[in-house]
C-alpha positions in Angstrom: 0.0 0.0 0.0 0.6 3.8 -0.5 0.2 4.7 2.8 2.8 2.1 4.4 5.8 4.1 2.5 7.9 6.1 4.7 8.2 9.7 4.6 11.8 9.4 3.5 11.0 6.9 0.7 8.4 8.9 -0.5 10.5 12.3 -1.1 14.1 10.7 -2.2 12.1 7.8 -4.8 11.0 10.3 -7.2 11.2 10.0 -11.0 13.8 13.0 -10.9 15.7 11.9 -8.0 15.9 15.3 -6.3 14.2 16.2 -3.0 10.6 16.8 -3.0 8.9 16.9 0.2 6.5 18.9 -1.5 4.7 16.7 -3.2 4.0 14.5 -0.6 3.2 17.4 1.3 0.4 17.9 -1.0 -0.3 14.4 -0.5 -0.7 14.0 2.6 -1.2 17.7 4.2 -1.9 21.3 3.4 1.6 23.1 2.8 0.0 26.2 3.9 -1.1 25.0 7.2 2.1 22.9 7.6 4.2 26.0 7.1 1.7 28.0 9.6 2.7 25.4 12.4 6.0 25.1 11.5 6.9 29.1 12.0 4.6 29.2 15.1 6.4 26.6 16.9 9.7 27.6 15.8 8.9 31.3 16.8 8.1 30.1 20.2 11.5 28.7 20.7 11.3 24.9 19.0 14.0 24.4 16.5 13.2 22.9 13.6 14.8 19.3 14.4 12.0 19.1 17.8 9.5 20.4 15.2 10.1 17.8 12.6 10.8 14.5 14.7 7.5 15.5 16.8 6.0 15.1 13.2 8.0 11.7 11.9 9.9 14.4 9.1 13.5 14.4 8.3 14.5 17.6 8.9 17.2 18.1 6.6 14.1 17.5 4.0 12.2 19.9 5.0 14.9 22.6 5.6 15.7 21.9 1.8 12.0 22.5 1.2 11.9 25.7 2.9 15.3 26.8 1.2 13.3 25.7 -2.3 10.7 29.1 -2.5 12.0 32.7 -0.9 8.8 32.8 0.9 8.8 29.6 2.9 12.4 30.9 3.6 11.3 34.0 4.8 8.5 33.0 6.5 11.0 30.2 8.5 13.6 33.3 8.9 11.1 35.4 10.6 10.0 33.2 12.5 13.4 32.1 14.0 13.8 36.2 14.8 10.9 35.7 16.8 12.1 32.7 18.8 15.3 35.1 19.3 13.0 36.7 21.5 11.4 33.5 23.1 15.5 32.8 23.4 16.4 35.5 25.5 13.2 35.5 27.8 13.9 32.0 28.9 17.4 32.5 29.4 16.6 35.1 31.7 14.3 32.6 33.5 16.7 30.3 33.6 19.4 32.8 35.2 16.5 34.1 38.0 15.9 30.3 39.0 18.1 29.8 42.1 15.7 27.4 43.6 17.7 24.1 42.4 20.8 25.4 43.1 21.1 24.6 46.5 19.9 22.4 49.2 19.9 21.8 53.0 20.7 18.7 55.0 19.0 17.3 58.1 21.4 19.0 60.0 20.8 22.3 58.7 23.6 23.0 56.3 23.4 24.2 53.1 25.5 22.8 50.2 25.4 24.4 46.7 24.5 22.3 43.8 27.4 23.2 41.8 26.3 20.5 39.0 22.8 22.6 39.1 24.6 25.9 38.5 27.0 24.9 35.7 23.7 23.2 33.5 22.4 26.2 34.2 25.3 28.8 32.7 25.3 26.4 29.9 21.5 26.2 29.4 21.6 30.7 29.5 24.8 30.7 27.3 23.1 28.3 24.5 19.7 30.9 24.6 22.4 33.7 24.4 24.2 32.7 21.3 20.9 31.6 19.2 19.5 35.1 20.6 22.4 36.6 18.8 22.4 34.8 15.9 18.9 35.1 15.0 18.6 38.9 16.3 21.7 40.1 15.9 20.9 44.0 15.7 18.9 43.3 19.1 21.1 40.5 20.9 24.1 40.5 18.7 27.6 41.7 20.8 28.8 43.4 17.2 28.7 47.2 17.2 27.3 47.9 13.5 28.3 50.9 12.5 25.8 52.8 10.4 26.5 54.9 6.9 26.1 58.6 7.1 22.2 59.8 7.0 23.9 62.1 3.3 24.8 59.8 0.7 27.1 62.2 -0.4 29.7 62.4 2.2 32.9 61.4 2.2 35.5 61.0 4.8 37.2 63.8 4.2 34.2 65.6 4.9 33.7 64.4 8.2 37.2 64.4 9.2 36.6 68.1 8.3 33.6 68.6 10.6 35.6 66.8 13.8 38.4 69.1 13.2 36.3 72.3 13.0 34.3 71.5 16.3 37.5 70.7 17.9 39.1 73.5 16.8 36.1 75.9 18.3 36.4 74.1 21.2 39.8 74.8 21.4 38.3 78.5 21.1 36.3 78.2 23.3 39.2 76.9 26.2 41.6 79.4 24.9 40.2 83.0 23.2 43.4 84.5 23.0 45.4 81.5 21.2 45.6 82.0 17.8 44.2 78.7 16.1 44.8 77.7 12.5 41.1 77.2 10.2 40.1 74.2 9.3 40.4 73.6 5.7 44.5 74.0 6.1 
């Protein structure tokens, strides 16, 4: 029968030989609606392998289906963004829960859970670099620098600027001192 095929059977044994979960996709399930669950979970912090074992789908398949139309891509790009944010709201969950980390003997003492804490850092540090590589202008530790707001300007021209306001501030500290202009 059809329907006892495996999923992995189904996309590689094609007459062309090339991937297409798509087609049994349409098969099987709406594309749209599969796509729909796929960003929502993802943007709630699920990567895509959780996503796609929870549904019995290789997930290198379906990352090459995604990669197959700009939009899917997109769509799976956005929604990775938005489990940035998922990201770095858990880790600071993580980081706030102390409860674990120690504990108190019958005699009263308390012993830290050092085993607790390091899973812990680890668990925070993981959140921290996918935050950053999913959002990197919000979580990313790489200063961008930004193009002047005038297309036209050139170095020079700012160079020219800095040296003018220092130069009145130099004015400014000293009246009397007799200060070259800018432009020389």
């Amino acid at each position: 029968m059809a329907d006892e095929v495996s999923v992995t059977e189904r996309v590689w044994n094609t007459p062309d030989g090339l991937c297409k979960l798509e087609r049994w996709t349409l098969e099987r399930r709406d594309p749209d609606a599969f796509l729909s669950m796929l960003a929502q979970r993802v943007a709630g912090g699920e990567g895509l392998i959780a996503v796609c074992k929870s549904r019995g789908l290789p997930h290198g398949i379906v990352l090459l289906w995604l990669m197959e139309d700009v939009t899917r891509w997109n769509l799976y790009a956005n929604a990775m963004r938005a489990g940035a944010f998922h990201e770095a709201d858990e880790a600071k969950q993580i980081a706030d829960d102390a409860e674990e980390d120690t504990w108190v003997d019958d005699e009263g003492v308390t012993h830290v859970r050092h085993d607790v804490i390091q899973r812990a850092k680890l668990r925070v540090a993981t959140r921290q670099w996918r935050a950053a590589k999913h959002a990197p202008d919000v979580y990313g530790d790489k200063v961008q620098l930004q193009a002047p707001a005038n297309p036209g300007a050139t170095i020079d021209g700012a160079l020219e600027m800095m040296a003018r306001a220092l130069l009145d501030k130099m004015r400014v500290v000293n009246p009397r001192q007799e200060l070259p202009d800018a432009q020389s």
